[in-house]
KOLDOPA-119459 format. One record per residue (C-alpha): residue in one letter; x, y, z. Coordinates in pm, whole numbers, padded with zeros to 5 digits, always signed. Layout:
aXYZ/...
END
This chain:
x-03901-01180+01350/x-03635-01108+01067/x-03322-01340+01168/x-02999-01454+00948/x-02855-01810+00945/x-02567-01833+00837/x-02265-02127+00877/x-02286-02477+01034/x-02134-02655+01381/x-02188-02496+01745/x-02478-02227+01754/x-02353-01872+01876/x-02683-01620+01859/x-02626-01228+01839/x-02856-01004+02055/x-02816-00636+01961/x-02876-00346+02133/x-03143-00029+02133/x-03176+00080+01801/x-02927-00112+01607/x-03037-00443+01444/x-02866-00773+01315/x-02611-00558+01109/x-02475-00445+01420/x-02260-00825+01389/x-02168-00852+01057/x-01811-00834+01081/x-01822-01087+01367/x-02033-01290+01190/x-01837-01311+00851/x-01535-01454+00998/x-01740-01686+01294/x-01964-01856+00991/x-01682-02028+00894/x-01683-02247+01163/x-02003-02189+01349/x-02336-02189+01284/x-02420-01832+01332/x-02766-01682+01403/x-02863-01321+01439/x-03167-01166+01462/x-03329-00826+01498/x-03541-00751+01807/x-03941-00678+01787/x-03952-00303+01641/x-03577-00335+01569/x-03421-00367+01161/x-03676-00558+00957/x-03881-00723+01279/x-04221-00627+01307/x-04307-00483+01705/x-04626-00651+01737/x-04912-00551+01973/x-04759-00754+02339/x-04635-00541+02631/x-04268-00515+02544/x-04066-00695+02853/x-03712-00803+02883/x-03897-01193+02892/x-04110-01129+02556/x-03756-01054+02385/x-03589-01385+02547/x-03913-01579+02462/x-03890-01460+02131/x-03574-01590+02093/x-03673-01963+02271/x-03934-01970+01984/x-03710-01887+01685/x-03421-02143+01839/x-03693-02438+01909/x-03853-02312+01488/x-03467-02380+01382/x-03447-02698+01611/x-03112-02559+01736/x-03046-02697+02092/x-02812-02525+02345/x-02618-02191+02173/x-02376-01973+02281/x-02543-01591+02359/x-02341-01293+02290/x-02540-00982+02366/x-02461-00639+02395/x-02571-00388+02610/x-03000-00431+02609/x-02887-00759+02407/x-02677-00836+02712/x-02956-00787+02961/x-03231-01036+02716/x-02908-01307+02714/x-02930-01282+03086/x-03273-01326+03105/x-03251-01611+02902/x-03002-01804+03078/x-03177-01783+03404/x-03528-01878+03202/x-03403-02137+02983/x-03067-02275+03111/x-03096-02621+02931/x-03060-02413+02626/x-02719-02226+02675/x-02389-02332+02658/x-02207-02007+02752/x-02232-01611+02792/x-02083-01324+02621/x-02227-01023+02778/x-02107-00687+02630/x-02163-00359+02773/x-02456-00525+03003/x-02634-00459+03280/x-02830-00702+03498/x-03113-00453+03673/x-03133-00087+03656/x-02965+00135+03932/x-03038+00521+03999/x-02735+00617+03674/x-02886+00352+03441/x-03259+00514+03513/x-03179+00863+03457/x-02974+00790+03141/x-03249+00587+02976/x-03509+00860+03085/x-03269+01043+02925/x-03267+00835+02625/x-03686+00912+02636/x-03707+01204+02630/x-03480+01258+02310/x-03643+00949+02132/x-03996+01180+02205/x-03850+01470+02053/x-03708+01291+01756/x-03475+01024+01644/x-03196+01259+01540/x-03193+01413+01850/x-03155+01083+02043/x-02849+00964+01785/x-02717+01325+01871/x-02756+01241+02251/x-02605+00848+02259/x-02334+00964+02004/x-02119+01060+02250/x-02174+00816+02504/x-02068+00535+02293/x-01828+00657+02102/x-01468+00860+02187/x-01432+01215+02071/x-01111+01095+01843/x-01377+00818+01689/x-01638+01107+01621/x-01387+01328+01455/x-01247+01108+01236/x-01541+00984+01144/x-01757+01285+01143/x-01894+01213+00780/x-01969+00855+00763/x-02153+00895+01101/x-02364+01217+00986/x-02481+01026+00701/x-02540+00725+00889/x-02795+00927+01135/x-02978+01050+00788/x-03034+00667+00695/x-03090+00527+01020/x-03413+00811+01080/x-03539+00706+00804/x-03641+00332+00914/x-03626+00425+01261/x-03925+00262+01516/x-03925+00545+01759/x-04216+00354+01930/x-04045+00051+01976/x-03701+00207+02061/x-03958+00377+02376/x-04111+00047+02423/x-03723-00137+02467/x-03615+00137+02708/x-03967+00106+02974/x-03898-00278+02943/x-03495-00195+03093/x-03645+00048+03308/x-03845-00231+03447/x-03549-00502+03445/x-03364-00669+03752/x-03189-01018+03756/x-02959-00882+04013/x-03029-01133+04265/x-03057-01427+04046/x-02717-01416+03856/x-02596-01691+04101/x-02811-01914+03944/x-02648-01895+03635/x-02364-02187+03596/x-02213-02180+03229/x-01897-02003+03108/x-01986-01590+03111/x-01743-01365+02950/x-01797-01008+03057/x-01653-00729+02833/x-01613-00375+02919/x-01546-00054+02810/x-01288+00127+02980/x-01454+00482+02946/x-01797+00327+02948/x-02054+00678+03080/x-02361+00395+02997/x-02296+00072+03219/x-01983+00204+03372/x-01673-00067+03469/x-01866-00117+03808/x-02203-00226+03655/x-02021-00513+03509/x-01783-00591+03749/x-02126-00694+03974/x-02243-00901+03700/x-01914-01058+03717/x-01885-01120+04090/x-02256-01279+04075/x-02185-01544+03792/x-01951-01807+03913/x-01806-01960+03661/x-01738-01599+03476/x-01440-01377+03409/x-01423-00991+03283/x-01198-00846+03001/x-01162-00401+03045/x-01087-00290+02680/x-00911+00012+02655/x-00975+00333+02521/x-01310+00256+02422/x-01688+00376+02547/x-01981+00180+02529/x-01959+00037+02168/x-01666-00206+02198/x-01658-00269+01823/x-01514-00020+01681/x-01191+00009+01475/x-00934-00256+01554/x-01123-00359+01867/x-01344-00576+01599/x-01002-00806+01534/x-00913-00799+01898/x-01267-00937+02020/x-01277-01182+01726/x-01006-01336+01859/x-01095-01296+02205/x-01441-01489+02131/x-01277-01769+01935/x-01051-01806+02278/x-01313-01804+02477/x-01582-02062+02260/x-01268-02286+02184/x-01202-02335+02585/x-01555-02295+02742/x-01583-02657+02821/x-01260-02732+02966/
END
């Protein structure tokens, strides 16, 4: 597993989502090092981690990440996961509660409902015709048209270097262990501070999805961002959830 330490105090670990990998943070990251220890990692099949030869589940990921926290001797941490990074934080928290201290959970989902299903078949079907057709697909989902076109350039040539490290495999392997996911009726069992964030024009895990997760973790609350789709950080939405995190880690325990 390819992971980055960086900083020293409270632990806060970064889970990204399909097909991105531990870069996906980095302007989180370089401003939270400063006064947190802050760990990020890349997923099997994901960045520079290898995929492996075990049957890719939702619980591998999480007990990947219970191995790499007990190899660091790190204790409880603070998860912030987005979207499938969400769903392994959620995971974990039921599986290994003595080791978390609190939830972020962007863009998540907690099992998969008839929308979810068909928009990671979806997903499938375009990662086995080719990665550029899959970026072509998700483009739009995450992003809103204004973000596209004024970024049109930048995001072309970003699709050019991201097919060219691209684990199609694993990115197939990632979306059959969603397809396969429900913690639906366990979310009750989770008892630390959850902050849910949402996109307001979310087409992936709609405003509903995560208003569920919401209602099911007690000691939670939910934050609608607007203007945005599925990728909250974009633009000056990286400044606003910054600050919203800091907020959030600075009065978790009171």
């Amino acid at each position: 597993m390819n992971y980055k330490v960086e900083g020293n105090g409270e632990a806060l670990i970064f889970i990204h989502g399909l097909s991105d990998s531990l870069l996906y943070w980095e302007v989180l990251a370089s401003n939270l090092k400063m006064n947190y220890q802050v760990i990020r990692v890349d997923l099997r099949g994901h960045g520079e981690s290898e995929l492996g030869n075990d049957e890719i589940t939702i619980e591998l990921y999480a007990k990947d990440l219970a191995n790499l926290l007990n190899e660091l001797n790190v204790g409880k941490v603070n998860l912030i996961g987005f979207s499938l990074g969400g769903a392994i934080a959620l995971d974990f928290a039921i599986t290994y509660p003595e080791k978390v201290a609190s939830l972020v959970l962007m863009s998540c989902f907690s099992k998969i409902d008839n929308h979810l299903a068909a928009v990671f078949n979806e997903f499938k079907n375009a990662l086995n015709s080719s990665f550029e057709d899959f970026y072509d697909l998700i483009l739009p989902m995450v992003l809103c048209p204004e973000v596209i076109d004024d970024n049109y350039d930048d995001l072309k040539f970003l699709k050019h270097l991201a097919s060219q490290t691209a684990n199609v495999q694993a990115y197939i392997k990632a979306i059959d262990a969603s397809l396969d996911f429900d913690v639906g009726d366990k979310l009750s069992k989770i008892d630390v501070p959850a902050l849910i964030l949402a996109g307001e024009y979310d087409e992936i895990t709609p405003v509903s999805i995560q208003k569920d997760i919401c209602a099911k973790i007690g000691n939670s609350k939910m934050i609608v961002l607007d203007d945005v789709k599925h990728n909250l950080l974009v633009g000056k939405n990286n400044g606003k959830i910054l600050n919203i995190l800091i907020e959030f880690l600075k009065i978790k325990g009171k």
